[in-house]
N, CA, C and O of each residue as an XYZ file, in Angstrom:
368
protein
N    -258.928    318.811    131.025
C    -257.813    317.952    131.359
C    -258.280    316.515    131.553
O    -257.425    315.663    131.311
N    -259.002    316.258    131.789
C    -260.004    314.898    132.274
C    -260.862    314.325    130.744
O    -261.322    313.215    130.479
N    -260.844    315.027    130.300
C    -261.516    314.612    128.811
C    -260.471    314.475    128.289
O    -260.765    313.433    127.704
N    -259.028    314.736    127.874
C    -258.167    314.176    127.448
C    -257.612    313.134    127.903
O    -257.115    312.252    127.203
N    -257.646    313.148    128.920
C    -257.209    312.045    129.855
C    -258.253    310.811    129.405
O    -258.039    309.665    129.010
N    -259.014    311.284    129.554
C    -260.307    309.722    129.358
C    -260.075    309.312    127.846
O    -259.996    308.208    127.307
N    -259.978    310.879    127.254
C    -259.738    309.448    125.553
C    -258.522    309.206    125.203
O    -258.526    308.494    124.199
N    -256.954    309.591    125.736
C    -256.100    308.844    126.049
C    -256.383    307.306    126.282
O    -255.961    306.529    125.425
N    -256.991    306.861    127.255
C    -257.474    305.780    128.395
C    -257.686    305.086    126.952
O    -256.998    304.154    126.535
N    -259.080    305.881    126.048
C    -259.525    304.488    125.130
C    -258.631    304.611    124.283
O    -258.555    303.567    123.635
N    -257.949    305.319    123.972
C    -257.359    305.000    122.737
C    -255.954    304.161    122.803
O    -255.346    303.702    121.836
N    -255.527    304.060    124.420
C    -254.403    303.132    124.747
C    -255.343    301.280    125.201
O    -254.820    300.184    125.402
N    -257.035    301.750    125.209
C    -257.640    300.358    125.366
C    -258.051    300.023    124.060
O    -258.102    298.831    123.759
N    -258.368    300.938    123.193
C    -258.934    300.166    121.732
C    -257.210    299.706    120.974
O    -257.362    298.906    120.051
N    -256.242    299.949    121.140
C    -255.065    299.591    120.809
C    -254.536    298.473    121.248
O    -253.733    297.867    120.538
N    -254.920    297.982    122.571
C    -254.866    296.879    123.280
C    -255.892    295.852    122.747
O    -255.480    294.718    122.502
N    -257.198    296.155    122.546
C    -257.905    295.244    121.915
C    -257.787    295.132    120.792
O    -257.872    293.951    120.456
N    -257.619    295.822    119.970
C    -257.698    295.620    118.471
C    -256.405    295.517    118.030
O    -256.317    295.156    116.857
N    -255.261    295.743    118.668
C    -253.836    295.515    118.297
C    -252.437    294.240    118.718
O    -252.087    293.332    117.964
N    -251.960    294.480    119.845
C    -251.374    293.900    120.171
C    -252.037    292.787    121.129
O    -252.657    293.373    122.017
N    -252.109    291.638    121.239
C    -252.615    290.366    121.971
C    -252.094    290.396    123.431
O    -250.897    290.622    123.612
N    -252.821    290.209    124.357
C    -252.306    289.809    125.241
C    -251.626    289.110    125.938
O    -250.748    289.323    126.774
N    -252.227    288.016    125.423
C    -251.983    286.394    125.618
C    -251.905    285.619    124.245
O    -252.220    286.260    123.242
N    -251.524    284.328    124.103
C    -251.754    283.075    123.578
C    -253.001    282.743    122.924
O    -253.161    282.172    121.846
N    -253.828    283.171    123.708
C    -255.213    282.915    122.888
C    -255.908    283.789    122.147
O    -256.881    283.292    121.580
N    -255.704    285.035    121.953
C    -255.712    286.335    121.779
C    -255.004    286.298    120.049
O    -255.556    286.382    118.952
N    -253.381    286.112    120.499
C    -253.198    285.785    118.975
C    -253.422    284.785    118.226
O    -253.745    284.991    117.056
N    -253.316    283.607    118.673
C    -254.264    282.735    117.736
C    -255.508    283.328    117.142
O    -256.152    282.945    116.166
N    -255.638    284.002    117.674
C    -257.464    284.264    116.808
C    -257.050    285.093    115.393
O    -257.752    285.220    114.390
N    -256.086    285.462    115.560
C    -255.651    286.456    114.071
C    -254.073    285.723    113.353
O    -252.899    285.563    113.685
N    -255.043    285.423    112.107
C    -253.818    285.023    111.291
C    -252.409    285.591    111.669
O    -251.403    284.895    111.809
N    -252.473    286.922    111.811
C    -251.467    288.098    111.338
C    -250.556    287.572    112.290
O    -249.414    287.530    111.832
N    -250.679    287.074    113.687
C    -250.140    287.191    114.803
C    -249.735    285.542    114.446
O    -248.643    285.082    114.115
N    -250.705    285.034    114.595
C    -249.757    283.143    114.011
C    -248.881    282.791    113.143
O    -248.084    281.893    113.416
N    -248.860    283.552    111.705
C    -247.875    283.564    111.117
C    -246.540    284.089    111.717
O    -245.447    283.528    111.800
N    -247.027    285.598    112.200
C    -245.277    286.054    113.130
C    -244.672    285.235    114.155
O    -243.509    285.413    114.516
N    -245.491    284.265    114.674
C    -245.029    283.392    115.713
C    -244.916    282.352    114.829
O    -243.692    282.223    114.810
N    -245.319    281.579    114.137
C    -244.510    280.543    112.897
C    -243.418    280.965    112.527
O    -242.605    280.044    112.447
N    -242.852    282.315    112.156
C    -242.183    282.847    111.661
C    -240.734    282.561    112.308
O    -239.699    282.096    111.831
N    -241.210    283.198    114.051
C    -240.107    282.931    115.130
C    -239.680    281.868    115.219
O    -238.497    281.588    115.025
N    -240.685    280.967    115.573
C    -240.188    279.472    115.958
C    -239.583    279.079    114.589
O    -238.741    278.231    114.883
N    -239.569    279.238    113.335
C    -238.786    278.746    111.934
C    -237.254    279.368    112.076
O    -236.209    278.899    111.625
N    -237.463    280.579    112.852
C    -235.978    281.047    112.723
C    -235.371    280.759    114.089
O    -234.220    281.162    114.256
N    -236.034    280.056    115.195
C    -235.024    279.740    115.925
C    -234.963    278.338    115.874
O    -234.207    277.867    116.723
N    -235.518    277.529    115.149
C    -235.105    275.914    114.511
C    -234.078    276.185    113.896
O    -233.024    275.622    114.193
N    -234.152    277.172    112.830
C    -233.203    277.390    111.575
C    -231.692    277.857    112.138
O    -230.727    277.378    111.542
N    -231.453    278.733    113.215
C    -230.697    279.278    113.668
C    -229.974    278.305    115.390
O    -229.248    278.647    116.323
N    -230.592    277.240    115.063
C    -230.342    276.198    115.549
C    -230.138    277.192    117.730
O    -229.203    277.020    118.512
N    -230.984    277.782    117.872
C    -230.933    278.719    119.050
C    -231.813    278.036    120.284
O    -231.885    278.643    121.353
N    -232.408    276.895    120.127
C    -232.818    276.169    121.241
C    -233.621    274.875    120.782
O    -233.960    274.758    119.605
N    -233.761    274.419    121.230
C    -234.214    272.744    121.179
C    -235.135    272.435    122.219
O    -234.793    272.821    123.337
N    -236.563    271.641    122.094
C    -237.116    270.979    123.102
C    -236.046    269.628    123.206
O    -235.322    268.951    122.475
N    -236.590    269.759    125.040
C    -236.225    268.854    125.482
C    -237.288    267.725    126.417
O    -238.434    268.120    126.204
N    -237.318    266.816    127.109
C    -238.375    266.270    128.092
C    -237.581    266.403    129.416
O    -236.452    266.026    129.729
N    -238.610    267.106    130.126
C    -238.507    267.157    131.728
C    -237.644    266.202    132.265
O    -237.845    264.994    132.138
N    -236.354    266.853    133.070
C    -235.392    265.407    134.008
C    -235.853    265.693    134.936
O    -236.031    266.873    135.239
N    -236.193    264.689    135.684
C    -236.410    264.613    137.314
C    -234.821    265.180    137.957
O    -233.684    264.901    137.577
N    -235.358    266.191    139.213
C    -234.164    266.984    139.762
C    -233.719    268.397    138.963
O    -232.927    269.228    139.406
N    -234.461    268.467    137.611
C    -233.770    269.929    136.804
C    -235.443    270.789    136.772
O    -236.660    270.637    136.674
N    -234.021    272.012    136.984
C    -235.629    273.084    136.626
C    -236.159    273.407    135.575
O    -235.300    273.688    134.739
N    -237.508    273.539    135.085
C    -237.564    274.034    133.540
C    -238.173    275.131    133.663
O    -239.139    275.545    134.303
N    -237.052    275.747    132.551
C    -237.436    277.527    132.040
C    -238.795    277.434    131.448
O    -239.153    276.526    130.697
N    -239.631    278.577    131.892
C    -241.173    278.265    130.999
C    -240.791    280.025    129.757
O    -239.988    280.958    129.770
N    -241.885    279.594    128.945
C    -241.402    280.488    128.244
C    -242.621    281.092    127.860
O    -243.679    280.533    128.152
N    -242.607    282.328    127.146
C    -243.799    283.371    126.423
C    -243.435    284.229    125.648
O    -242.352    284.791    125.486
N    -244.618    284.330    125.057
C    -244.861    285.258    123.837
C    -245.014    286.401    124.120
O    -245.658    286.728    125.117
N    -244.590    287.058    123.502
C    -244.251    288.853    123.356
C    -244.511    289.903    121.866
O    -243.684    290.527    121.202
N    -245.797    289.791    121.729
C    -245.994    290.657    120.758
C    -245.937    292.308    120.730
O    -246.109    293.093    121.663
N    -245.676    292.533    119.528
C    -245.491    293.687    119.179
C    -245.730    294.325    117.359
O    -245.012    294.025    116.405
N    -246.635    295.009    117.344
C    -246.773    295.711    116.047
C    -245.502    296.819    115.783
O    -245.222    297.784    116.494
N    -244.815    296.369    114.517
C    -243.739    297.250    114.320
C    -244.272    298.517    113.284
O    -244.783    298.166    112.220
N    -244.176    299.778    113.540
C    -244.285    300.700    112.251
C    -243.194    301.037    111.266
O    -242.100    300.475    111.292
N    -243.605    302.201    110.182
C    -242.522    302.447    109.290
C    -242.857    304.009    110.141
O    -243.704    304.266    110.997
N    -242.045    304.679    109.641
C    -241.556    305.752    110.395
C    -242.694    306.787    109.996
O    -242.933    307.510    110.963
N    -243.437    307.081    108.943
C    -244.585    307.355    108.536
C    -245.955    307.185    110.056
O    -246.532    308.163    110.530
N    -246.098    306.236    110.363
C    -247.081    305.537    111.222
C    -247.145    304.304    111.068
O    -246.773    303.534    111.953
N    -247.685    303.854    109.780
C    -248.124    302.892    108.936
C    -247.603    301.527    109.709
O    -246.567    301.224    110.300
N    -248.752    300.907    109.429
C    -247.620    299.233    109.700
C    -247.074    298.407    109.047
O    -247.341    297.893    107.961
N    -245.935    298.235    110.056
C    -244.672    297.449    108.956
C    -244.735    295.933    108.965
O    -244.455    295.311    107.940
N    -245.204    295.121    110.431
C    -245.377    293.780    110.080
C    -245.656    293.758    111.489
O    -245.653    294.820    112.111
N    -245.911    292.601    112.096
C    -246.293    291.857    113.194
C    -244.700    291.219    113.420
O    -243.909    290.875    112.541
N    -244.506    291.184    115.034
C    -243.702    290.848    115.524
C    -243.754    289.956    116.734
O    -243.964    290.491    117.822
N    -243.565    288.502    116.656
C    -243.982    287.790    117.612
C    -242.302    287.492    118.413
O    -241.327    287.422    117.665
N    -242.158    287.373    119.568
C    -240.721    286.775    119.950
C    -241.155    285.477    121.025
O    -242.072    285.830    121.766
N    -240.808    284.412    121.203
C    -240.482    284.035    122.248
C    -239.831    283.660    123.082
O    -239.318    282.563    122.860
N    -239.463    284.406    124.602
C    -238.528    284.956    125.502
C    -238.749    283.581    126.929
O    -239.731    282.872    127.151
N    -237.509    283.638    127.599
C    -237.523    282.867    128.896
C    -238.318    283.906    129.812
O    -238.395    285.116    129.599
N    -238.950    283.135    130.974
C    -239.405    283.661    131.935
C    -238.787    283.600    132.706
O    -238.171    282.536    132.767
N    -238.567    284.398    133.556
C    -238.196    284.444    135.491
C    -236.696    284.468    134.766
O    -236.881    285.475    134.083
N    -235.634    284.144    134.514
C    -234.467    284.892    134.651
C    -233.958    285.919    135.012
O    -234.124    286.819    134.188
N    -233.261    286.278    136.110
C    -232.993    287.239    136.481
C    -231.744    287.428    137.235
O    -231.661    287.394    138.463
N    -230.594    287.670    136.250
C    -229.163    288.009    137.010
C    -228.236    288.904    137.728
O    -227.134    288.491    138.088
């Protein structure tokens, strides 16, 4: 029970390292992951879904992050890289 358990462990840590990024700096290091985040930010310019703005004195600013995810085809196989980026701290 403990030997399954332990290579569970790596095989949910070699998936973490070798798959999905943690952070920002993580995907930068792999094309695969910069393009899906080029990708996002093209379709929410294109889809006209948010705009920078510059900091007003007196307003709060939403910070925001990246959220990766490897998508499959129903097979296993992989289907593409999936970058989103989401508001932080909202909560209604």
């Amino acid at each position: 029970m403990i030997a399954g358990w332990n290579s569970k462990a790596k095989t949910v840590h070699r998936l973490t390292t070798f798959g999905e990024p943690q952070n920002l700096d993580e995907a930068l290091e792999n094309r695969n992951w910069k393009e899906a985040m080029d990708a996002e930010y093209m379709a929410l310019m294109k889809n006209k879904t948010w705009h920078l703005v510059p900091p007003q004195k007196g307003r709060n600013i939403i910070d925001c992050k990246w959220v990766y995810k490897i998508k499959r085809k129903s097979d296993g196989s992989l289907d593409r890289y999936k970058a989103r980026l989401v508001a932080k701290g909202l909560w209604y």
